[in-house]
C-alpha positions as CSV (number, residue, x, y, z in Angstrom):
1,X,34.4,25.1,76.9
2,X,31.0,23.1,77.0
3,X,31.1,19.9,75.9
4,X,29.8,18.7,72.8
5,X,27.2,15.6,73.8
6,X,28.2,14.5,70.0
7,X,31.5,13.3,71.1
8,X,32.4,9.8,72.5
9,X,34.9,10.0,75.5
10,X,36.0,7.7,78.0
11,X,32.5,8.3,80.0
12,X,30.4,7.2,77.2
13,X,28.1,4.0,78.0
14,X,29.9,1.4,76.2
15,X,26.9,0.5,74.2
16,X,26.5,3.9,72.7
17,X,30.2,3.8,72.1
18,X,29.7,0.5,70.2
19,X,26.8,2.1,68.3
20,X,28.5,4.8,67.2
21,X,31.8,2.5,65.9
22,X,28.8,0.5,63.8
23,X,27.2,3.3,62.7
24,X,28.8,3.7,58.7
25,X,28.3,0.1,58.6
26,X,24.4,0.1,59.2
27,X,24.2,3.1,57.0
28,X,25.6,1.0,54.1
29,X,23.6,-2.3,55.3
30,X,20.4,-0.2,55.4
31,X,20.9,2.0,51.9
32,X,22.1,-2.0,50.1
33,X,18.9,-3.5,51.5
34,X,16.8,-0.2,49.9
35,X,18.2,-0.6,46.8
36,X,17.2,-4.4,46.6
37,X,14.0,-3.6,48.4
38,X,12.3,-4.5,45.4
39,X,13.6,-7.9,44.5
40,X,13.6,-8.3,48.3
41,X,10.0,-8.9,48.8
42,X,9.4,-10.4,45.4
43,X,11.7,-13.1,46.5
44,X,12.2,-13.5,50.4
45,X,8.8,-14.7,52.3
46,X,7.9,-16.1,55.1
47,X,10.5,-16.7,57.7
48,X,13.5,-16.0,55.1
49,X,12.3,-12.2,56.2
50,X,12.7,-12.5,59.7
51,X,16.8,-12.4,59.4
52,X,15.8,-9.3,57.3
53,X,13.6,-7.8,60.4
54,X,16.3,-8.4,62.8
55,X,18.7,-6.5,61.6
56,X,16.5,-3.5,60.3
57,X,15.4,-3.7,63.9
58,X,19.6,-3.6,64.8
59,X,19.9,-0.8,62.8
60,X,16.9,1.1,64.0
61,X,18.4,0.2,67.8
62,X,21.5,2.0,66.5
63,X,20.4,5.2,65.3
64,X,18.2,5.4,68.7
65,X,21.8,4.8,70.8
66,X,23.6,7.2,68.1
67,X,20.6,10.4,69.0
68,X,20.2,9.6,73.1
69,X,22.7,12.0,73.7
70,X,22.4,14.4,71.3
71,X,20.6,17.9,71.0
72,X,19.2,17.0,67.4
73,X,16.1,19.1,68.1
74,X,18.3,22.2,67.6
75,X,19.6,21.4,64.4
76,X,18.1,23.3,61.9
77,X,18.3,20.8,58.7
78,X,16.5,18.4,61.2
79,X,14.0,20.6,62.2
80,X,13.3,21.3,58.9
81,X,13.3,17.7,58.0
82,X,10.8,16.8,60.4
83,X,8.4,19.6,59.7
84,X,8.2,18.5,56.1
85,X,6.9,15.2,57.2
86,X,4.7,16.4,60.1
87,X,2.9,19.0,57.4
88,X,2.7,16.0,54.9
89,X,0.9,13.9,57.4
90,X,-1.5,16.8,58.4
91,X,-2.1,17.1,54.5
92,X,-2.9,13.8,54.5
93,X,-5.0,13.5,57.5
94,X,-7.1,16.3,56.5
95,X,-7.6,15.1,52.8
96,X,-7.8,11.4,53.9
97,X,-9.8,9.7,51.6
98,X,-10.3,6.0,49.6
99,X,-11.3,5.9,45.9
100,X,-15.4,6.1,45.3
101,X,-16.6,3.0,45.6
102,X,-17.9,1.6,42.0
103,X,-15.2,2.9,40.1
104,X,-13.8,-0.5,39.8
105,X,-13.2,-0.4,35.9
106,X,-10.7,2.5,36.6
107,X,-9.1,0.9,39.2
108,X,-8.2,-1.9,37.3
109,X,-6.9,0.2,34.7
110,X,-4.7,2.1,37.2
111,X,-1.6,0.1,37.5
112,X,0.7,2.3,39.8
113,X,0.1,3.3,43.2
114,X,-3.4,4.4,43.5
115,X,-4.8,4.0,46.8
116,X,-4.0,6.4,49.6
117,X,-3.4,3.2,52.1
118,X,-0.9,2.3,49.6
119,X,0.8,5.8,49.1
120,X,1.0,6.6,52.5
121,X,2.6,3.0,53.7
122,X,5.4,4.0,51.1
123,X,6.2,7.6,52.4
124,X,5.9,6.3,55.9
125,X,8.3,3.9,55.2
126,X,10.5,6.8,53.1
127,X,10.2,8.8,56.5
128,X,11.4,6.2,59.1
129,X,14.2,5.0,57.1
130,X,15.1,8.6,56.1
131,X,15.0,9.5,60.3
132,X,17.0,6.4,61.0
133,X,19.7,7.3,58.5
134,X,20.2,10.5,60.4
135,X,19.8,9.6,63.6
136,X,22.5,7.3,62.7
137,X,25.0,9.6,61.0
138,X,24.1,12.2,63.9
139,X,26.2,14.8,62.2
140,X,29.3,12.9,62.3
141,X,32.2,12.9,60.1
142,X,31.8,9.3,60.9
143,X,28.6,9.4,59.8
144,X,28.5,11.0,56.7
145,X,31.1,8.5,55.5
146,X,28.5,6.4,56.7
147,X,26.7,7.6,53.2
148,X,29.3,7.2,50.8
149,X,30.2,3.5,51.8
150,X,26.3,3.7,51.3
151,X,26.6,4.7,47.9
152,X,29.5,3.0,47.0
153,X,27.5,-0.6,47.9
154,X,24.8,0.6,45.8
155,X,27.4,0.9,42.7
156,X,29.3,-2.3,43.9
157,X,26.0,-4.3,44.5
158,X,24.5,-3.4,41.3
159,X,26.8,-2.8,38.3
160,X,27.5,-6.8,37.8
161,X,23.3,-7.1,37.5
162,X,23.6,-3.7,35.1
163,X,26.9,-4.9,32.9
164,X,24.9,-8.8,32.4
165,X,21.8,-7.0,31.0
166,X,24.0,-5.1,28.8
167,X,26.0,-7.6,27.6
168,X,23.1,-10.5,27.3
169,X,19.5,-8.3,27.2
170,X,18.3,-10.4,29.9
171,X,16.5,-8.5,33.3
172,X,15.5,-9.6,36.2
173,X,11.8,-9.4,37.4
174,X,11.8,-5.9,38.1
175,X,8.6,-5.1,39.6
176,X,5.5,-7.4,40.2
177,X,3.7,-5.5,37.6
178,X,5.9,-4.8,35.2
179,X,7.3,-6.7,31.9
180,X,10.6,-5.5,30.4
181,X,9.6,-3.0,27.6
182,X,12.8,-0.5,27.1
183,X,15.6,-0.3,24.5
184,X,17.2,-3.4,23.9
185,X,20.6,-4.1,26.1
186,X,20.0,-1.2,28.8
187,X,20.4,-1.4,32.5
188,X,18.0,-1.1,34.7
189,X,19.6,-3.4,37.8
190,X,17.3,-3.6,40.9
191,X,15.3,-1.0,39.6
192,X,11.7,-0.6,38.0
193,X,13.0,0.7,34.9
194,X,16.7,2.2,33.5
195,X,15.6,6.1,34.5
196,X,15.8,5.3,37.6
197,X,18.8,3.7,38.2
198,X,20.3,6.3,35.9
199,X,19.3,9.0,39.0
200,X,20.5,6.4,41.7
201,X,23.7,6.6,39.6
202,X,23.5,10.1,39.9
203,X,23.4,10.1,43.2
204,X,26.5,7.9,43.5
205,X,28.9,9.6,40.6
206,X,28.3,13.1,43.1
207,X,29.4,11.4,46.2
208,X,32.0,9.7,44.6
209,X,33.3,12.9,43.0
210,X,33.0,14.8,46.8
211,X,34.9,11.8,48.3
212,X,38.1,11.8,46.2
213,X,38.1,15.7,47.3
214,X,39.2,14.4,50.5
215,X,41.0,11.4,50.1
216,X,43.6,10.3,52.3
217,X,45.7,9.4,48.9
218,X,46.3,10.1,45.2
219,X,45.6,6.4,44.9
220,X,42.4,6.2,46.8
221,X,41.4,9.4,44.9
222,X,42.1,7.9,41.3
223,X,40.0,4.7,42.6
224,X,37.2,6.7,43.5
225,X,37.2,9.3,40.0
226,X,37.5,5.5,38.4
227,X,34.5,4.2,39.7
228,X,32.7,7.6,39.3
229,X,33.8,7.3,36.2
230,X,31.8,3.6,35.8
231,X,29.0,5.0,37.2
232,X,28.8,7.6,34.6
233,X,29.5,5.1,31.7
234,X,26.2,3.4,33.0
235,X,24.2,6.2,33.5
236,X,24.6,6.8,30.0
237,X,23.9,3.4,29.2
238,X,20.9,3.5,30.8
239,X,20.0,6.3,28.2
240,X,18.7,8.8,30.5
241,X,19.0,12.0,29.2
242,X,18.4,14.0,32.5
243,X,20.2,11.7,34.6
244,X,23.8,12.6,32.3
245,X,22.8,16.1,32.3
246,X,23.1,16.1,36.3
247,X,26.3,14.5,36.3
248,X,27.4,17.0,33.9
249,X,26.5,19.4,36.7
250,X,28.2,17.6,39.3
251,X,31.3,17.3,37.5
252,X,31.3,21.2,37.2
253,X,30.3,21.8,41.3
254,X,33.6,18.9,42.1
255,X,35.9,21.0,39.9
256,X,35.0,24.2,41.6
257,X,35.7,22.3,44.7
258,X,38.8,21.1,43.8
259,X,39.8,24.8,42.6
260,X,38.9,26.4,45.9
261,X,40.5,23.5,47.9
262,X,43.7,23.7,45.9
263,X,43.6,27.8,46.4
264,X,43.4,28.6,42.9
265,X,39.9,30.6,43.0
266,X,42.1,32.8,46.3
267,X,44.8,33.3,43.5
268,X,42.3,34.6,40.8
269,X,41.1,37.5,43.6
270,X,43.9,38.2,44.6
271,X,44.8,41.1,42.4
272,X,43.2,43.4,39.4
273,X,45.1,41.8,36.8
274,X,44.4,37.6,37.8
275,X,40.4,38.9,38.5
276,X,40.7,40.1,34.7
277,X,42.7,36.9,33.2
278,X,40.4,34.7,35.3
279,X,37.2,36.9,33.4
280,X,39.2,36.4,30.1
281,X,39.3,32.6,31.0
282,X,36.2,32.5,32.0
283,X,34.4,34.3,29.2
284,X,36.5,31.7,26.8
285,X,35.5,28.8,28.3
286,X,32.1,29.7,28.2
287,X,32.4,30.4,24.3
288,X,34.2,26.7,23.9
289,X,31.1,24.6,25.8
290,X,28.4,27.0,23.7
291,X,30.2,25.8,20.6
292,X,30.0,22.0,21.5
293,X,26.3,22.5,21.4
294,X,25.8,24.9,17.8
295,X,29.3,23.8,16.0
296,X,27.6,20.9,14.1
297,X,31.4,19.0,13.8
298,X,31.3,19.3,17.7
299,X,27.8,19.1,18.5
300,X,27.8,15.8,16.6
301,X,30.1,14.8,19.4
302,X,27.9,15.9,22.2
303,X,26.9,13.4,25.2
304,X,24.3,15.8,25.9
305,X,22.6,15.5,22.4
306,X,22.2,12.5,21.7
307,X,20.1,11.6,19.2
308,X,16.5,10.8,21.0
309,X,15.6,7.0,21.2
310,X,12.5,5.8,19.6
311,X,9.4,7.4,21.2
312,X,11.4,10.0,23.7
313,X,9.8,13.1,21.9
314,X,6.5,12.0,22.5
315,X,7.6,11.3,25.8
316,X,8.6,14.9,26.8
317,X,5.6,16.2,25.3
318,X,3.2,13.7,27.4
319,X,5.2,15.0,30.4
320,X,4.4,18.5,30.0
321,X,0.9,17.0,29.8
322,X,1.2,15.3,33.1
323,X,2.6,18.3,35.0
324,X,-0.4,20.6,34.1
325,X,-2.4,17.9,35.1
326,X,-1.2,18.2,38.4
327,X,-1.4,21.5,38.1
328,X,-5.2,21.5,37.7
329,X,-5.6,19.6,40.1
330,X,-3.9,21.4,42.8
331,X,-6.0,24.2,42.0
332,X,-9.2,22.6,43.1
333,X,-8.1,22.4,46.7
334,X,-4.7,24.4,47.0
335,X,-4.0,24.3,50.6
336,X,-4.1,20.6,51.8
337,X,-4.5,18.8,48.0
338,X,-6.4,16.8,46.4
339,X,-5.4,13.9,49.0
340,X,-3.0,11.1,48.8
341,X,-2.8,8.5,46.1
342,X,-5.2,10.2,43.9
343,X,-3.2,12.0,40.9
344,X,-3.7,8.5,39.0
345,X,-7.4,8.0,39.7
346,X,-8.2,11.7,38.7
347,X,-5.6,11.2,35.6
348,X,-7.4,8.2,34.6
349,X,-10.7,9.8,34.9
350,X,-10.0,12.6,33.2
351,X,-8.3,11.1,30.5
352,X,-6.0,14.3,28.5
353,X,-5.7,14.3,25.2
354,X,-1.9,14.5,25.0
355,X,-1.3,11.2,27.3
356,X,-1.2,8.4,25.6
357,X,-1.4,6.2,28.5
358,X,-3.9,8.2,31.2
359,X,-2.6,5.1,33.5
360,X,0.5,6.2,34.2
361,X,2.7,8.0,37.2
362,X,3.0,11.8,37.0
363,X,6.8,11.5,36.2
364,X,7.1,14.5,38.5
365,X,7.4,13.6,42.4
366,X,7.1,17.4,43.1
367,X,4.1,18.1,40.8
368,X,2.5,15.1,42.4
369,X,3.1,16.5,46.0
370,X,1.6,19.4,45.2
371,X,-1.4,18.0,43.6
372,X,-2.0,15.9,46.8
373,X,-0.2,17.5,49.6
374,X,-0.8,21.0,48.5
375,X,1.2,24.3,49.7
376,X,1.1,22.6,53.4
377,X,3.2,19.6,52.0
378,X,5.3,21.4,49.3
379,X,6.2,25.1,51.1
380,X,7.9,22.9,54.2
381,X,10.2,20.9,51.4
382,X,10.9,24.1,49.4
383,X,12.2,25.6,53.0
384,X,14.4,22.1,53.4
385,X,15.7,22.3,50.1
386,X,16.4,26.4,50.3
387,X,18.1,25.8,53.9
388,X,20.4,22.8,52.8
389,X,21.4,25.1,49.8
390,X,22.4,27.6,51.7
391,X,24.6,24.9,53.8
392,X,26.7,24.7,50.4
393,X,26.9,28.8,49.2
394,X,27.9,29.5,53.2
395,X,31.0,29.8,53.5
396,X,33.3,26.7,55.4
397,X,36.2,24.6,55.8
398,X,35.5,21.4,54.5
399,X,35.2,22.3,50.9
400,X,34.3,18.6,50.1
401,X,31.7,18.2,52.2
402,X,29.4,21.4,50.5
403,X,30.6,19.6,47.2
404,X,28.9,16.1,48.3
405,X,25.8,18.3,49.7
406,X,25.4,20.1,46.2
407,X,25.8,16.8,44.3
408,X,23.2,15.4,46.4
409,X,21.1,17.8,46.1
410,X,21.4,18.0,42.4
411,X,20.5,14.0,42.2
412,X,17.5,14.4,44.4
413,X,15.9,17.4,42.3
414,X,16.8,15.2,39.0
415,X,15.2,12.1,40.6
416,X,11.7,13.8,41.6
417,X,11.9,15.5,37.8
418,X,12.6,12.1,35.6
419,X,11.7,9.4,37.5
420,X,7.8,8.1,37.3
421,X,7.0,8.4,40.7
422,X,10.3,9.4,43.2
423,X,7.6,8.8,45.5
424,X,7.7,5.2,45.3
425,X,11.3,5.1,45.3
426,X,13.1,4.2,48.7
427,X,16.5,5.7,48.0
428,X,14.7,8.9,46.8
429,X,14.6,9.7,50.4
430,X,18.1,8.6,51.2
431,X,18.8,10.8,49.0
432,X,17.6,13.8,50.8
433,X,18.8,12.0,54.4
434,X,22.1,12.3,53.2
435,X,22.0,16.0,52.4
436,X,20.0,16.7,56.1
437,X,22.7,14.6,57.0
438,X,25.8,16.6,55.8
439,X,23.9,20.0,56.4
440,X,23.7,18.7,60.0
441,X,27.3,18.1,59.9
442,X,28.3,21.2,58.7
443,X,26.2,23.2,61.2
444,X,27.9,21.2,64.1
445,X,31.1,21.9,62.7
446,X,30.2,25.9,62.7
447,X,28.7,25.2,66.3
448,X,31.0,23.4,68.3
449,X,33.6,22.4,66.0
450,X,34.4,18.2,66.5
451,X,37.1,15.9,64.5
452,X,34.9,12.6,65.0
């Protein structure tokens, strides 16, 4: 049998040994830091941020140790993950442009990320980050739990900051450009505003969920459905319709999970007459969540339909707006885009009747990569996305790993759907590390099978 370069044995350098003990731990430093990335540089200057650089540079150090002996060019999530960025960086290259000169009325108007020097420093950033978080997991058992201490720091981090601005309306400087203009006594934590930290959430309540599929206990099980179960109470605080509709979804994928790990989708097959009771059940369970949405007693009762906040309709409709702007846009250079950073310059310039503000973010991350990245940037993440989904419908072992890649997966779609602009959003692209992450680990478990 050849051995897999993945595993530490006694012949390992002790340094990369070391690494790969640390490696969870700088996972969880590195996503914590992320998610207070903006209060971060509001707050820490000058030499406060050198502390900062050193360990970033620790961590970075660490994911280099974790990959020197690994074949991570063959892994097929990675190779995919990499040929996204490569083909958004020829996009960009190709289309590289700044904004005309004398426009400087517009540009002062335009209060989002704007310039392509701008734009491009943030995915950069998005892409090392994303690399190190995978270079650091490797594939590892190890290393995807790596991720879900990750996540759970986010939650742990950030809930006290959510539950005082609940309790007292009072919210931190979120952003340097941004006052506090939302509903009254809703979370928005570290965040720029409470939709996104509703999809962070999301992104949390999945991997909790995945994680008490394979807990070592019924205890450490119920605390982790516990603090899913926070999560969820503050995603709905932060009144993010989307972002409660994905958990929704997640909560259905973890109990299809927990039916196939317990054997009891095995026991519906198994003969004529349970594949009919389980259609009967089926069919009636259907009927039961269709009447929760038309049965007005039940309906009234509904999560899912709420009654819309102040403004939300309006909303909606200047989405719709925003994504056919993008749309037109794309079709005046198809290929490469109209370059990066300039969906709010063009927006603002063109001014569309049904968007109120023409200053704002596209509120759709994958609209806006098509728009500026055209097919070059969006066909390579449609491939990602359609390879790490097939990672969860093959079939495997480890149940609860293709349950915490499908809740991932689910939060990063809903987070480049809701969220203004996932592509200023660090944890966006954690988001989709993790999944390459898992996918990677799910390959190597098919490949050469490893208990690390």
């Amino acid at each position: 049998m050849v051995r897999d370069p993945h595993v530490v044995t006694p012949r390992s350098p002790r340094g990369i040994a070391l690494a790969r003990a640390a490696a969870p731990w700088s996972i969880a430093v590195l996503g914590v830091l992320l998610a207070w990335y903006s209060q971060i540089s509001l707050r820490v200057g000058g030499l406060g941020r050198v502390p900062l650089a050193l360990v970033v540079v620790a961590i970075g150090a660490i994911a280099l140790a974790n990959v020197a002996h690994s074949r991570w060019w063959r892994i097929r999530p990675v190779q995919a993950w990499l040929a996204w960025w490569l083909a958004m960086a020829v996009a960009a290259a190709l289309t590289w442009r700044s904004l005309p000169v004398g426009e400087d009325r517009v540009l002062a108007e335009v209060r989002a990320v704007v310039t392509a020097r701008e734009e491009m420093a943030l995915l950069a950033a998005g892409a090392v980050a994303g690399t190190v978080l995978i270079g650091t997991a490797r594939g590892s058992r190890r290393g995807v739990a790596g991720f879900r201490w990750l996540w759970l720091g986010v939650l742990l981090s950030t809930a006290p900051v959510a539950l005082w601005e609940i309790a007292t309306d009072q919210h931190i400087v979120v952003t340097r450009w941004l006052d506090w203009y939302f509903t009254p006594h809703t979370p928005a934590a570290t965040f720029a505003n409470p939709n996104n930290y509703g999809c962070v959430l999301v992104a949390v309540v999945g991997t909790l969920l995945a994680w008490s599929l394979d807990a070592v206990s019924r205890w450490l099980a119920a605390l982790l459905l516990a603090l899913a179960a926070c999560a969820a109470w503050l995603t709905w605080a932060t009144l993010s319709r989307g972002a409660f509709a994905a958990i929704a979804v997640q909560v259905l994928i973890a109990g299809i999970g927990l039916a196939a790990r317990r054997g009891w989708l095995a026991r519906m097959r198994a003969t004529p007459q349970n594949r009919r009771r389980s259609a009967a059940g089926g069919v009636v369970l259907a009927l039961l969540a269709a009447a929760t949405f038309v049965v007005p007693a039940l309906a009234a009762r509904n999560p899912l339909l709420r009654a819309p906040k102040a403004g939300e309709g309006a909303s909606d409709d200047a989405r719709v707006e925003l994504v056919r702007a993008a749309w037109r846009y794309w079709q005046t250079s198809p290929l490469v885009g109209t370059g990066p950073g300039t969906y709010e310059y063009h927006l603002t310039m063109e001014r569309p009747a049904g968007v109120p503000d023409p200053t704002t973010n596209a509120h759709n991350a994958f609209a806006e990569i098509l728009s500026q990245y055209g097919l070059l940037g969006s066909v390579p993440l449609v491939v990602l996305l359609g390879l790490l989904l097939w990672y969860v419908v093959r079939p495997a072992p480890d149940i609860a790993r293709r349950v915490e890649l499908a809740c991932v997966l689910v939060a990063f779609v809903v987070t480049g759907l809701v969220v203004s602009s996932a592509l200023a959003l660090p944890l966006w692209f954690v988001m989709l590390a993790h999944a390459v992450a898992v996918g990677w680990s799910l390959q190597r478990d098919t490949d050469n099978p490893d208990p690390a």
